[in-house]
C-alpha positions in Angstrom: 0.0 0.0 0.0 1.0 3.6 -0.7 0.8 5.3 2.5 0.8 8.8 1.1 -2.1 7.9 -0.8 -3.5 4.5 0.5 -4.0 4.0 -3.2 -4.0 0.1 -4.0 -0.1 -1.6 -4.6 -1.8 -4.8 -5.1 -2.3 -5.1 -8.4 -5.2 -7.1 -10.2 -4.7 -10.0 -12.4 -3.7 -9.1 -15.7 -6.2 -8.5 -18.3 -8.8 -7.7 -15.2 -10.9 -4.2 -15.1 -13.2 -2.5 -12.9 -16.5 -1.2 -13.7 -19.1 0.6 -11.8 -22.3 -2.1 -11.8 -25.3 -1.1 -13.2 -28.4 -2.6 -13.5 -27.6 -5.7 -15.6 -25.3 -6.8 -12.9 -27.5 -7.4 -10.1 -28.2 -11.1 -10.4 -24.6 -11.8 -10.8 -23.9 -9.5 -7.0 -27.0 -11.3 -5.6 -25.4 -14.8 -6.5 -22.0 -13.8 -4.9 -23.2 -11.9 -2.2 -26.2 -15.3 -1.3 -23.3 -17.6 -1.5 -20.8 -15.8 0.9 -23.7 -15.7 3.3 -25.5 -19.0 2.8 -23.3 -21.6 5.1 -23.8 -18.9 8.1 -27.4 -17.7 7.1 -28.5 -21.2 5.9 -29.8 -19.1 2.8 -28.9 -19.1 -0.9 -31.6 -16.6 -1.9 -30.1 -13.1 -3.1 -32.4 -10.1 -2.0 -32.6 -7.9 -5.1 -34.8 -5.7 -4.3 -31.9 -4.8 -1.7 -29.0 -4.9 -4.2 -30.9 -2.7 -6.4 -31.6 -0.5 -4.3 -28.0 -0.1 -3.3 -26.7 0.3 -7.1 -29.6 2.5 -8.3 -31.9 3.4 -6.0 -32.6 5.8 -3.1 -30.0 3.9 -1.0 -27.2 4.9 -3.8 -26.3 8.3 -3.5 -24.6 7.9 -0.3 -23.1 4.5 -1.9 -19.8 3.6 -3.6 -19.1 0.5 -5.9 -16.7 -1.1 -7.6 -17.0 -4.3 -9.6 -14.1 -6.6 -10.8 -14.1 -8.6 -14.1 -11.9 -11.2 -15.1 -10.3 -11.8 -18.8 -13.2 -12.7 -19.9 -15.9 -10.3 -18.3 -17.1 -12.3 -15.4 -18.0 -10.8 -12.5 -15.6 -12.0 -9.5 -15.8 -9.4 -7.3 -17.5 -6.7 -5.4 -16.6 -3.6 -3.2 -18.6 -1.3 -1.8 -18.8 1.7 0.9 -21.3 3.3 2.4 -20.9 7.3 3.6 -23.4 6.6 6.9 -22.3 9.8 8.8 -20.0 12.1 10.2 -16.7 9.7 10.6 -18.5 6.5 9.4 -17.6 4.4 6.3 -19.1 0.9 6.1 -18.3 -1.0 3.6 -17.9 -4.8 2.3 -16.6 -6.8 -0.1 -17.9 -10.3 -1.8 -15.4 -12.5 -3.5 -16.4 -15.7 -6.0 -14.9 -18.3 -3.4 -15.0 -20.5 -6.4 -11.3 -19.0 -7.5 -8.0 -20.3 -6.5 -7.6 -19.1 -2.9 -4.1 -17.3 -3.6 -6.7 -15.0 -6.3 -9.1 -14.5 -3.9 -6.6 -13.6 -1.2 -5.2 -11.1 -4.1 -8.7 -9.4 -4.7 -9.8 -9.3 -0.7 -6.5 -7.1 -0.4 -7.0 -5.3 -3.7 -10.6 -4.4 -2.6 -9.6 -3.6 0.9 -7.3 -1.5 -0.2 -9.2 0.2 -2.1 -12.4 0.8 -0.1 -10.0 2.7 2.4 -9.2 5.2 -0.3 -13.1 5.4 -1.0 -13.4 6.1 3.0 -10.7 8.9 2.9 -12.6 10.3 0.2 -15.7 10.3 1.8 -14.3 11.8 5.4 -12.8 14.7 2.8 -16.1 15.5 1.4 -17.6 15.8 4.9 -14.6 17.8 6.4 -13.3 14.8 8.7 -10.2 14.6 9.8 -10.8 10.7 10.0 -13.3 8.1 9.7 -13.8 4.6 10.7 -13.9 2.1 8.5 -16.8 -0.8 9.8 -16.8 -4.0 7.8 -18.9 -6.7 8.7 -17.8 -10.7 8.8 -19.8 -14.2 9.5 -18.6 -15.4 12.9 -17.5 -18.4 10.9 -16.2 -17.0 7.6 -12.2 -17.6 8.7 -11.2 -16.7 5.4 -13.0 -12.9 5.1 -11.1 -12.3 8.9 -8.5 -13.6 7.8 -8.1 -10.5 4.6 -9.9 -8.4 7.2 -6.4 -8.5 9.8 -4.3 -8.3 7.1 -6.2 -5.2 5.8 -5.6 -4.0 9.4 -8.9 -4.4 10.8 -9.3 -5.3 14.1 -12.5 -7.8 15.6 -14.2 -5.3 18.2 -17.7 -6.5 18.8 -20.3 -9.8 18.0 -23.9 -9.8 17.4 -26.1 -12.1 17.4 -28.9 -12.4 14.5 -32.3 -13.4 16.1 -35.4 -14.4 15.1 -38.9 -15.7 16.5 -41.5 -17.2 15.0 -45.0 -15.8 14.7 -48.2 -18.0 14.7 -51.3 -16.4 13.2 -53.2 -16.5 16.9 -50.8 -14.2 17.8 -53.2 -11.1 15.9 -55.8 -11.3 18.6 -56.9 -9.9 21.2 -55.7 -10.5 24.8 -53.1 -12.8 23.5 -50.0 -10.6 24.7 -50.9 -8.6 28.5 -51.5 -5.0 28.5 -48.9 -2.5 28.8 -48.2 -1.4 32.5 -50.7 1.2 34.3 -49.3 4.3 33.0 -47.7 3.0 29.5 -49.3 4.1 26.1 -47.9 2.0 23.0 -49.1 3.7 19.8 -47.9 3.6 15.8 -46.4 7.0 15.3 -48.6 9.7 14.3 -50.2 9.8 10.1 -51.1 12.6 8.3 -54.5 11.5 5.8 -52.4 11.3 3.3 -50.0 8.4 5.2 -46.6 10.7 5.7 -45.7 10.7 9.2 -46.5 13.3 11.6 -42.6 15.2 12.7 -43.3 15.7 16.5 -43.6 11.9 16.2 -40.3 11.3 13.9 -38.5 13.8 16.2 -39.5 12.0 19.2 -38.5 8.3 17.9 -34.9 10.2 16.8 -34.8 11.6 20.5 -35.4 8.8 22.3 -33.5 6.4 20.4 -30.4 9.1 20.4 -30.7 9.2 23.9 -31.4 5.4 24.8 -28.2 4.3 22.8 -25.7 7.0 24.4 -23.7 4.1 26.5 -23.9 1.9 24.2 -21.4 0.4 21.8 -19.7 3.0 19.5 -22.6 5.3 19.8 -22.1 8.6 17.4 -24.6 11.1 17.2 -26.5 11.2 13.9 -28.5 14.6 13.1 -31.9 13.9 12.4 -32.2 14.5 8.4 -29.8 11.6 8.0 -31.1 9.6 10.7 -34.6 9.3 8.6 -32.6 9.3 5.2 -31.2 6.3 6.0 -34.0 4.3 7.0 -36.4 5.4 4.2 -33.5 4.4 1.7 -34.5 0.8 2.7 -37.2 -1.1 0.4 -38.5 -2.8 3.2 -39.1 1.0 5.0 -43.0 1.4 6.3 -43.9 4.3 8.6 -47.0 2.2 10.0 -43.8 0.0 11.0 -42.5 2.8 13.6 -44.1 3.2 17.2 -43.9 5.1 20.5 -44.1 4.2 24.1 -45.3 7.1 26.1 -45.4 7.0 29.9 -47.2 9.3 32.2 -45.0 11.0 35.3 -45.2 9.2 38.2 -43.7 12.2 39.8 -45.9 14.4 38.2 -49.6 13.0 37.2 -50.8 15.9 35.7 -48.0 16.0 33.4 -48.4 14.9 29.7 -47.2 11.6 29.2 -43.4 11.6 27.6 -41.6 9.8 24.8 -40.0 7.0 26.9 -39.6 4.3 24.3 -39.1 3.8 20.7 -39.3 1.1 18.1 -38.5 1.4 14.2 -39.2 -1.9 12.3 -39.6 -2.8 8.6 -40.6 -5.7 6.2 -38.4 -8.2 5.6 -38.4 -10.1 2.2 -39.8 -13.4 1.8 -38.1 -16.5 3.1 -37.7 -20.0 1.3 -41.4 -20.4 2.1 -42.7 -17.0 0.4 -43.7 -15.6 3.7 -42.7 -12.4 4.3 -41.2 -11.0 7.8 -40.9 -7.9 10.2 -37.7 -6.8 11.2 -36.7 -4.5 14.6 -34.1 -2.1 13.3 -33.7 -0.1 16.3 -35.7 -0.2 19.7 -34.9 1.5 23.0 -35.9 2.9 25.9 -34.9 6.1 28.1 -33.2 5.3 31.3 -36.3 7.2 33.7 -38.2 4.5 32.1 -36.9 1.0 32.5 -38.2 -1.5 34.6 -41.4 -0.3 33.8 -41.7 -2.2 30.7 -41.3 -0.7 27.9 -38.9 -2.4 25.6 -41.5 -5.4 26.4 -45.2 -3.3 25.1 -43.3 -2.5 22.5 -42.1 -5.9 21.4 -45.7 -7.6 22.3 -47.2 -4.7 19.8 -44.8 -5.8 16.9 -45.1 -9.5 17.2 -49.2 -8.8 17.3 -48.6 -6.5 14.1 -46.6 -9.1 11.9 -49.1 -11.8 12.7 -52.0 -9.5 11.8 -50.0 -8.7 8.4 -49.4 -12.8 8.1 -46.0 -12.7 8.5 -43.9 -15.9 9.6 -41.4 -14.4 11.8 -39.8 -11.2 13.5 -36.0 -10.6 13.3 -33.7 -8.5 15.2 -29.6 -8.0 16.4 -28.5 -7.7 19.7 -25.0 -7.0 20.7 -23.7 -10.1 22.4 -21.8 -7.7 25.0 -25.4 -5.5 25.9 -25.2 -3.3 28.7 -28.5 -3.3 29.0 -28.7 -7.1 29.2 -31.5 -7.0 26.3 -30.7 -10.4 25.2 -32.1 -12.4 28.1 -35.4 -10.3 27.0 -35.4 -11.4 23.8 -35.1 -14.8 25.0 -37.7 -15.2 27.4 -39.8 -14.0 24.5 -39.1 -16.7 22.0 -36.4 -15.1 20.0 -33.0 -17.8 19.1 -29.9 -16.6 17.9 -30.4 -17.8 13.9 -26.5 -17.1 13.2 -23.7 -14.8 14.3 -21.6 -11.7 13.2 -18.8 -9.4 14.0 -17.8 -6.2 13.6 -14.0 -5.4 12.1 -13.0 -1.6 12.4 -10.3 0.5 10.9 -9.5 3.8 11.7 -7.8 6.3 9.0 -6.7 9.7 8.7 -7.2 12.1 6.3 -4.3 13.9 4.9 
């Protein structure tokens, strides 16, 4: 590597180019980006609504990509980065693991290489002085952290991939206990003509914002970038985000106050056709726990998906909580489906 520029050294195969993917090259990413994940995820089935959505659609413009072709125009290999925010650069690479190891050892540090150049750029644009590079890895794919150490990442956290079924008694009534005396669980607030209502957004960004502080490599994201995000998603639905409000116990005449949050959306179908829900963020203030919360909130979206006739809810936890919010999960009938890790990088910017 070039340490003035962190430009790539490691050169590609001869006769090999890189191309930005369009369109036309989204079955081929689905296939290598299904078969990377399907001895972990126990999945072959590309999502390309997703990969779309990363290459051309709203999800792009914050998005970088870079696809490598052999001799003979075959697909082999894709990078990618993704500006999140202020400092943060994820990014990823799939590799055809149907190559001669020493090539696909060649590409990983090629596109590694590569992708931290794409990060640099990205902190300049923003003004950042650095950035941290966040690459994802299957707790069982030795090989990708294997090229992730020698890119210089470092393993810093594990998470666990959940999931619970959901039975179609599950819609009715009475099924799941009320929220506690004093807790309101409602969808967040729709104008007639279905866009959300922005005392609610502001109050799910708030909460959330606040309820994550301590926890792992928490970063404030501002608000317009926070919502962004999640709409760039194609499985985004605001009837899929809700509020816990709780009254004062130290004040009853007070209004009740934002105390909990929950943003989901809908996961693709499975091998079966069924479609899902999935539990992107949920959290709950500090002044509220114990009461809870995090527990109305997951009753009201297990209810919802089985109303919708949906198999199955999905969520992460980090495996080192400080909040302890696996045990929750458990109790309620969420199993840890497969596990992942978190690599990190940090760079300066010249």
């Amino acid at each position: 590597m070039n340490p003035e520029n962190d430009r790539p050294s490691v050169p590609l195969p001869e006769g090999w180019t890189v191309v930005v993917p369009d369109l036309a090259d989204v079955p081929r990413l689905g296939a290598l980006r299904a078969r990377q994940a399907a001895p972990h995820t126990g999945s072959d089935t590309p999502d390309t609504a997703q990969i779309e959505n990363e290459i051309a659609g709203a999800a792009s413009w914050t998005r970088r990509h870079l696809a490598v072709k052999d001799a003979d125009g075959e697909l082999r290999a894709w990078a990618h980065a993704h500006d999140r925010a202020a400092g943060r650069t994820v990014l990823g690479i799939e590799i055809d693991r149907s190559l001669p190891r020493e090539t696909q050892d060649r590409l990983a540090a090629w596109c590694y290489d590569e992708l931290a150049a794409v990060g640099r750029e990205m902190a300049q644009l923003r003004g950042e002085s650095a950035t941290q590079l966040d690459a994802g890895a299957f707790a069982g794919d030795e090989r990708l952290r294997c090229w992730l150490a020698d890119a210089g990442f470092t393993h810093v956290r594990t998470w666990w991939q959940m999931t619970r079924p959901v039975t179609p008694d599950e819609a009715e009534p009475g099924v799941f206990p009320e929220p506690k005396p004093g807790v309101e669980i409602r969808r967040v607030a729709q104008h007639e003509n279905g866009m959300p209502v922005a005392e609610d957004l502001n109050a799910v960004h708030q909460v959330l914002e606040t309820a994550f502080t301590d926890h792992f490599n928490s970063y404030q994201e501002y608000f317009t970038e926070f919502v962004q995000r999640l709409r760039e998603d194609p499985g985004h639905r605001w009837d899929h985000w809700w509020l816990a409000c709780a009254d004062d116990p130290e004040d009853p005449d007070a209004d009740p106050f934002p105390a909990g949050a929950l943003v989901g959306s809908e996961l693709a179908p499975d091998a079966s056709g069924v479609r899902g829900t999935y539990i992107d963020y949920i959290g709950a203030l500090a002044e509220a726990r114990g009461r809870g919360v995090a527990t109305a909130l997951l009753h009201a979206v297990i209810a919802d998906a089985a109303s919708r006739g949906r198999n199955r809810v999905g969520l992460e936890v980090d495996a080192d909580s400080p909040t302890g919010a696996e045990s929750l999960y458990t109790k309620l009938g969420w199993r840890t489906k497969y596990v992942t890790e978190s690599w990190h990088r940090e760079i300066t910017v010249d």
